[in-house]
Steps between C-alpha positions, in 0.01 A plus 500: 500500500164312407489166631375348227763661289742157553282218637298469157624202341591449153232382295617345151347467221415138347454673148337284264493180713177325615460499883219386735229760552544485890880557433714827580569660153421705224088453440508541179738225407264272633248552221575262252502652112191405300502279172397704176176345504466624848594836428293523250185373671628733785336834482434614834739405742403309816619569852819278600434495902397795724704580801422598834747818579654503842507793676859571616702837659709712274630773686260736682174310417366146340450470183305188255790287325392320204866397468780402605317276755545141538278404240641722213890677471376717181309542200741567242526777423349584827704432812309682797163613546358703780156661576508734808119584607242565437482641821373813699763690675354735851744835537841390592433157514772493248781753540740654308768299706345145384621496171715195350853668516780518292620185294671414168399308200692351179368300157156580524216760490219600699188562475324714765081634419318630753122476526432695744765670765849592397870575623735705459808354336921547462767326295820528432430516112367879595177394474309657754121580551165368605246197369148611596141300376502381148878548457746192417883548502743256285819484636827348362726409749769340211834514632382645868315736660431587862124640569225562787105590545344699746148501551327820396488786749104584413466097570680532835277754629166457310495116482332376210463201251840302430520252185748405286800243295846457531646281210835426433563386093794360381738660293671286214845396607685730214314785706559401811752797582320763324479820591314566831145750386150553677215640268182608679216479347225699607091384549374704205763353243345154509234462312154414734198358267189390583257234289220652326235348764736630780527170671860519450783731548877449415804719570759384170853548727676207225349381170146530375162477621116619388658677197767672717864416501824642722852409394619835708686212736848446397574185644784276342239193462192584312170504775134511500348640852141578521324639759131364505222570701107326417193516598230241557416329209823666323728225211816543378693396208856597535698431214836351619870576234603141413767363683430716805487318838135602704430563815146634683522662818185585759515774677109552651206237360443197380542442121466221234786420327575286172258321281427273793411802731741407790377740799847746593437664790683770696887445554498253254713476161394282181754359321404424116620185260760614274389452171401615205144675632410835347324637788433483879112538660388611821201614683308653792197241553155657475431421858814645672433748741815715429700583221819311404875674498710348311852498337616314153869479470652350239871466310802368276664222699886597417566126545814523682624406823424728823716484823305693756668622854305759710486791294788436235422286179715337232595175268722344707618493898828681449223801368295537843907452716615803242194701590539508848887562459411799253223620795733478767787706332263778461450500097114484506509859653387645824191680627490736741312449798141578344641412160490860416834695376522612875387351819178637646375179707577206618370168369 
């Protein structure tokens, strides 16, 4: 078993209650609502705070955590966000036997897109296969689910570039024991467009962008997620689905951000005022000396509140206690060794 599958603690949510920006909670109760005059001055939304994400070890390797961290629990309807990479792998510096093993999940969904790299994966939904560069997998855990990932076995012996997001989204507590499901999505079934000076390229995985849009993503809570990359001198406007709650995350570069061009560097996260704003703007300054990598992610809060334990999720205490109960007595499922129908390795 995972160690951090029990020492998480339980985060709650202080839904619609002010709290202190320095305090534990969800961030995006902390924004206070805008009057109507506001709102309607408000047409491009300015950045909240940016955040500094720690680096901390999940599993096998160490990954950037915007949250949870000390300084933000969740961003409704967000409640964990990892970047692993980017990174160069040498041959075998990562093996087939580092892999983050087997573990459950209930009451939420993930969201796993690879950048570069990939894995192998196994549930016990049946969903079995492999993630490679451009791909993004949505996977609803609902009433439970146990799954794994092992690094690619081209990666293990070839090396190679290594990039990519793990987000977990909550799932609406009437949906909370769903159906377990994993869809795969592969690289060339999300749109990739590119401005008309070629200073900047998106990949549409949620929502709309440059004239493109995606809704192939069936997640329970409607999402934008936008893949950007810009060159020098490259703006953005983003247009942004009212009520949505905004985040900016840096993956390589420096970029401006907001209409008072905050500088977001790498393995740091924007947070943006909710309000009423239309639209979002970003850009790669003219003098950087590197392009900027970027990810927009964006949602409907569902407003309700989240008990969080490890990897089990639900409305109230006696949810995450049931979970593990459920777990224990075997009804998630089992995987074989591998995860495959029959043993073949060891993990």
């Amino acid at each position: 078993m995972l160690s951090w599958l029990k020492n998480t603690p339980v985060l709650k949510s202080t839904v619609n209650k002010a709290v202190p920006a320095h305090s534990i909670g969800n961030v995006a109760d902390q924004l206070a609502a805008p009057t109507n005059q506001q709102a309607e001055a408000c047409k491009e939304r300015d950045v909240e705070f940016v955040l500094k994400e720690p680096r901390v070890r999940d599993g096998p390797g160490i990954v950037q955590r915007a949250f949870p961290s000390k300084q933000w629990d969740y961003m409704d309807p967000f409640l964990l966000f990892d970047e692993f990479g980017p990174k160069v792998l040498a041959p075998f510096e990562m093996r087939r036997t580092d892999h983050l093993g087997q573990h459950p999940h209930r009451g939420f969904e993930t969201i796993s897109y690879f950048v570069e790299g990939g894995v192998d994966h196994f549930s016990t939904d049946g969903k079995h296969g492999s993630l490679r560069k451009g791909d993004v997998q949505l996977m609803t855990a609902g009433a439970g689910v146990v799954h794994g990932f092992i690094p690619l076995q081209e990666l293990e012996k070839q090396g190679g570039p290594v990039h990519g997001y793990q987000i977990w989204l909550n799932l609406p507590a009437a949906e909370r024991m769903s159906k377990p499901r994993a869809v795969d999505f592969k690289a060339s079934e999300t749109p990739v467009v590119s401005s008309e000076d070629g200073k900047v390229r998106v990949r549409v995985l949620a929502g709309e962008a440059l004239g493109a849009s995606c809704s192939l993503m069936p997640s329970a809570v409607p999402i934008t997620m936008l893949h950007y990359t810009l060159q020098p001198g490259a703006t953005v406007t983003q247009p942004i689905t009212p009520g949505y709650n905004v985040m900016l995350h840096v993956a390589r570069g420096s970029a401006l951000v907001g209409p008072r061009k905050q500088a977001v560097g790498a393995s740091h996260a924007a947070l943006f005022k909710r309000d009423a704003g239309s639209h979002i703007t970003f850009s790669c300054p003219d003098s950087a000396e590197e392009e900027v990598d970027l990810l927009v992610l964006g949602g409907q809060p569902t407003g309700e509140p989240v008990v969080q334990r490890g990897p089990f999720v639900g409305s109230i205490p006696a949810d995450i206690d049931a979970a593990w109960a459920d777990f224990n007595a075997g009804l998630f499922g089992h995987l074989a060794p591998d995860g495959s129908s029959q043993p073949k390795s060891k993990w």
